[in-house]
N, C-alpha and C positions, 0 to 999 in steps of 0.2 A: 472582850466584848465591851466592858466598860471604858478603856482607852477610846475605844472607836466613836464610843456612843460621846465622849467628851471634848473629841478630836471634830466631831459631825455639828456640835453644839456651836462652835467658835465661827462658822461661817456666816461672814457678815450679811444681814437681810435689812438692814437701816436704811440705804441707799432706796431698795425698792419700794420700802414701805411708804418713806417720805414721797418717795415721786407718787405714790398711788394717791396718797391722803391727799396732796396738793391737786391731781387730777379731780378728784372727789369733790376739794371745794371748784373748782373749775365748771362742774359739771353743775352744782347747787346754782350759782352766780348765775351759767347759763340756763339753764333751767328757768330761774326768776323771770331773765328779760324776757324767753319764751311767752311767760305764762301772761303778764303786762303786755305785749306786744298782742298777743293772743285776743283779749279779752277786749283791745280798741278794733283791732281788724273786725272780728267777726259779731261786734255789740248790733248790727243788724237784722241779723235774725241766725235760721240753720242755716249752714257752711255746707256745700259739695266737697266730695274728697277731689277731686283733680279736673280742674276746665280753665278755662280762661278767663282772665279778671278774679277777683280775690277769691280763691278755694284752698282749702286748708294744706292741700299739698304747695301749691303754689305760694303760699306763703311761708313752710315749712322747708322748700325749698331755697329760697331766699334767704331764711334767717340763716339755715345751717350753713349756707356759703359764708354769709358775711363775718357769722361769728365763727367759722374754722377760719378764715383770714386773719381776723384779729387776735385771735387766740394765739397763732403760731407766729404775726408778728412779733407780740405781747413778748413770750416769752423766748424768742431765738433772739429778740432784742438785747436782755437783759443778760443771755450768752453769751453776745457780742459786746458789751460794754463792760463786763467784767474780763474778758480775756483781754481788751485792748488797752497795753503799755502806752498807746501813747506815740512808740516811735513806728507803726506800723508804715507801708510804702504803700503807695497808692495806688498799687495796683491789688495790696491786701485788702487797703480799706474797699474799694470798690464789689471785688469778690465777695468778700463778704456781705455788704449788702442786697448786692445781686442775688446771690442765693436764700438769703432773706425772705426779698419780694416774689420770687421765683416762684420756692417751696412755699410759701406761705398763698401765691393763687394757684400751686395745684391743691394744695387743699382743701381751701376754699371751693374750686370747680370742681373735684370732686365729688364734697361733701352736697352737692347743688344737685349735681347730676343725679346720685347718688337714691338723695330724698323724691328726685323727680321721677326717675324710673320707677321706686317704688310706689309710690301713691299713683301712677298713672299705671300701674298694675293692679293697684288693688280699686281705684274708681272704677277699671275695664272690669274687676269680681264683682261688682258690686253697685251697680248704674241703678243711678237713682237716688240711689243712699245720703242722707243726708247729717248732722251734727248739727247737736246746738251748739250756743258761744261757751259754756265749761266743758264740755268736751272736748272741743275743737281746741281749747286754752288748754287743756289739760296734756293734749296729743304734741302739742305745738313747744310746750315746755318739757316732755320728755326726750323728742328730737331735738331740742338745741342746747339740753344737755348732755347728752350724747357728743353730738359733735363738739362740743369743748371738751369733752372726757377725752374722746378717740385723739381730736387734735392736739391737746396736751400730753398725752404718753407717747404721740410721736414725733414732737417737735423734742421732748426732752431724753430721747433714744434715739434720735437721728445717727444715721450713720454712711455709709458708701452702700450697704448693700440694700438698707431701704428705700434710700434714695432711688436705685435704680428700679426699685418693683416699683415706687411709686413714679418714675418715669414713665414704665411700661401700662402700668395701668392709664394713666394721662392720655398718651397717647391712643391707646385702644379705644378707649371712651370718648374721647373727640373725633376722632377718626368718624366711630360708628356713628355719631351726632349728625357728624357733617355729612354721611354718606346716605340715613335716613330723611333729612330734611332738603336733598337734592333737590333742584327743580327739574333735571334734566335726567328722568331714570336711565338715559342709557349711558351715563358720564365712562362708565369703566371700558368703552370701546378706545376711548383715547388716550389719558394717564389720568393719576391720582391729582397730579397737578389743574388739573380740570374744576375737581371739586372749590378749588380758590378762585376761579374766575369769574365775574360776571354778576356779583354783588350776590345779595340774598343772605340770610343764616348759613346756611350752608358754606359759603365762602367764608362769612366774618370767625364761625368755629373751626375752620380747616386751618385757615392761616393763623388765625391767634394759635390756636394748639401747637401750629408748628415754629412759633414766635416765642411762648413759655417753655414747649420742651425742648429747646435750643440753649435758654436761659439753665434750663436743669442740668444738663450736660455740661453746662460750663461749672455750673456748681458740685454738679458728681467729681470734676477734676478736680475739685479742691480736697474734698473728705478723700479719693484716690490719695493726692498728696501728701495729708494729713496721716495717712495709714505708712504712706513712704517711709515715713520718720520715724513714725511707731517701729516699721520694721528693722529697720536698719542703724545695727549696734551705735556705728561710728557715721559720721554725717561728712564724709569725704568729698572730693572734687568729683570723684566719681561718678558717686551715689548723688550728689548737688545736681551735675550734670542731666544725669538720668531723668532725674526728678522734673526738672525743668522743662526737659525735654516731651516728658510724658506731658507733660500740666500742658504745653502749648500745643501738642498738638489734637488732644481732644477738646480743650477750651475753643481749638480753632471747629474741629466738626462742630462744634455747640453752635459757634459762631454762624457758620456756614447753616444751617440746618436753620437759627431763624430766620436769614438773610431769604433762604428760601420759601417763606410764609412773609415777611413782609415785603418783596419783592415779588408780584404776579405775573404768571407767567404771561398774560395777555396782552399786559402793561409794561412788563420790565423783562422780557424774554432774554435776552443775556445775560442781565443779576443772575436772572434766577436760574438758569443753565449753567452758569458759572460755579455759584454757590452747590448747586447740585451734582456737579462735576467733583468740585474742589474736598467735598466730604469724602467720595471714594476715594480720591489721590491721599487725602489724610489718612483715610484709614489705611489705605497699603504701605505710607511710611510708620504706621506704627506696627502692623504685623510681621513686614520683612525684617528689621531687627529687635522683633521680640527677645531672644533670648539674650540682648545685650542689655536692652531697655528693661529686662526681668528676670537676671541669673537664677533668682532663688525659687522660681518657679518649677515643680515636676516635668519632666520629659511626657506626659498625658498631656499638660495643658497647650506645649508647644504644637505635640501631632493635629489636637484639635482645633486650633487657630490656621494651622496653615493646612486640615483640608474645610475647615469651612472657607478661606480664600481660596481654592480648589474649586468649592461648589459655587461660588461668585464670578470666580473666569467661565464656568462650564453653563450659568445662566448666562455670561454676558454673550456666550457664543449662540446658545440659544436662541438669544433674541436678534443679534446681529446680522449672523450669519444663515441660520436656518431658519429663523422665521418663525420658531414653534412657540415664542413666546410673544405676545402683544405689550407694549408698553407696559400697560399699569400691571398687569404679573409679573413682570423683570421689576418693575420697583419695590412690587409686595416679597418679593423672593430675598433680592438686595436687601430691604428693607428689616428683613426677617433676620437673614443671616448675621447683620453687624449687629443687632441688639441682641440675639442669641450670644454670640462674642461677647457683647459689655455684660451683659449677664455673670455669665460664666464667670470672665476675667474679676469682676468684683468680687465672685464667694467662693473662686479662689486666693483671692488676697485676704479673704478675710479667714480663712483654712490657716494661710500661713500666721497670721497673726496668733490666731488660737493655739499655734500649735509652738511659739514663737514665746508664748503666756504659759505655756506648761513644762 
């Protein structure tokens, strides 16, 4: 027992400890600006929790975008200048800062959206309600530091598998932005591409969303790549090869997938059918030779990749040939199935690594 207990003793907790403390001043700092920002905004009298023109949510909302942006600049900055030799190739250096600005405005918009759905939850509890200027300073400096807290444990734990929830959430959350703020409730008779035509909010959060989570895709294939290496003992022609191969052709859906938000379909109907085309033909060269582009993968993950490409042929016939599907459910379907797949395929790779570590 005493072995055990000395053996339990030596696991290193430094690592964590330091990243908390430095979150913690993160959180103080932001806190601060809060509190200062707080106390000029609202030196007019009581504050509304959420309406339009200066209300505490609204400006809550605000700070905690800009300061989650700058916070994971700040620091994925200081990752990136310590890891760079120097001889990087330019298509390193690029990557790199792409996923920089990338990750760094979803954080940002979520941390926005975030604070905004809340306080427009809790103004809808509570209509009427009003704050003076140190409460509202006081409200104002625990959310923004908060969101330098949140943003800083997860710019400095960034990995391939966060990345992708934090893809997923992105996307969800702008999605719903854009699909609440329609001008046209009946958009879903036609496609999702709808939702970007015709100017409004609605458009400007459909296509930007689909502009940043294109950008994150291409950055999820670098931390993918970066794992490649971890995995693989010997760094062969092989395993170069593979690697390469994977990194271009989901950096291309990345590609494809914003081309499709800043090309509108109203405006640029070939871009944007092109690009929207061109993401499935990518994905079906990376799942037909999975098991070359991913030996070390279980016999589960291959069944499951080629019957969700199964359930992709069997929508596309759906909507093709029978008709039982309307556009925008074949792309919510589509849509569904490849990010169920990058899902998966990330915490699988991350299973192997752990398992690679032990």
């Amino acid at each position: 027992m005493k072995t055990q207990y000395l053996e339990a003793d030596k696991i290193p907790q430094g690592v964590n400890t330091k990243v908390e403390s430095h979150a913690i001043y993160a959180a103080l700092i932001g806190g601060s600006i809060g509190f200062v920002i707080g106390l000029f905004a609202f030196a007019g009298g009581d504050v509304s929790l959420f309406e339009r023109g200066i209300s505490l949510g609204f400006v809550i909302a605000i700070l905690g975008g800009v300061l989650g942006l700058l916070t994971y600049l700040i620091i994925d900055t200081k990752r990136i200048g310590k890891s760079d030799s120097g001889s990087k190739s330019i298509w390193l250096y690029v990557t790199d800062h792409l996923d920089t600005w990338a990750l760094a405005l979803v954080h940002g918009l979520l941390a926005f959206l975030l604070y905004a759905l809340i306080f427009y939850i809790v103004g809808q509890s509570f209509i009427g309600a009003k704050l003076d200027v140190w409460a509202s300073s006081v409200m104002t400096a625990l959310a923004a530091g908060f969101a330098c807290y949140a943003t800083y444990l997860s710019a400095k734990q960034m990995n391939a598998v966060r990345v992708s929830v934090l893809l997923a959430a992105f996307l969800l959350s702008g999605t719903f932005i854009s699909m609440l703020t329609a001008s046209d409730p009946h958009w879903w008779y036609y496609h999702f591409s709808s939702l970007g035509a015709n100017g409004g909010i609605s458009a400007y959060a459909f296509n930007a969303t689909l502009i940043i989570a294109g950008l994150v895709v291409v950055a999820l294939s670098k931390y993918i790549t970066n794992d490649f290496v971890k995995l693989h003992k010997e760094d062969t022609r092989m395993n170069k090869a593979r690697r390469i191969v994977f990194q271009a052709l989901l950096s291309g859906i990345g590609i494809a997938f914003a081309l499709v938000g800043a090309f509108v379909y109203d405006t640029f109907p070939l871009i944007h059918n092109a690009a929207a085309g061109g993401m499935a033909v990518l994905f079906l060269f990376i799942i037909v030779p999975l098991p070359w582009l991913m030996p070390q993968f279980h016999r589960a993950y291959y069944l499951a990749s080629y019957l969700l490409l199964a359930a992709l042929a069997v929508s596309v016939w759906l909507f093709a040939s029978v008709k039982y599907f309307n556009l925008t459910v074949f792309e919510l379907v589509a849509a569904a199935i490849i990010f169920t797949w990058l899902v998966v395929f990330v915490r699988n790779l991350a299973a192997l690594l752990d398992d690679d570590e032990k």
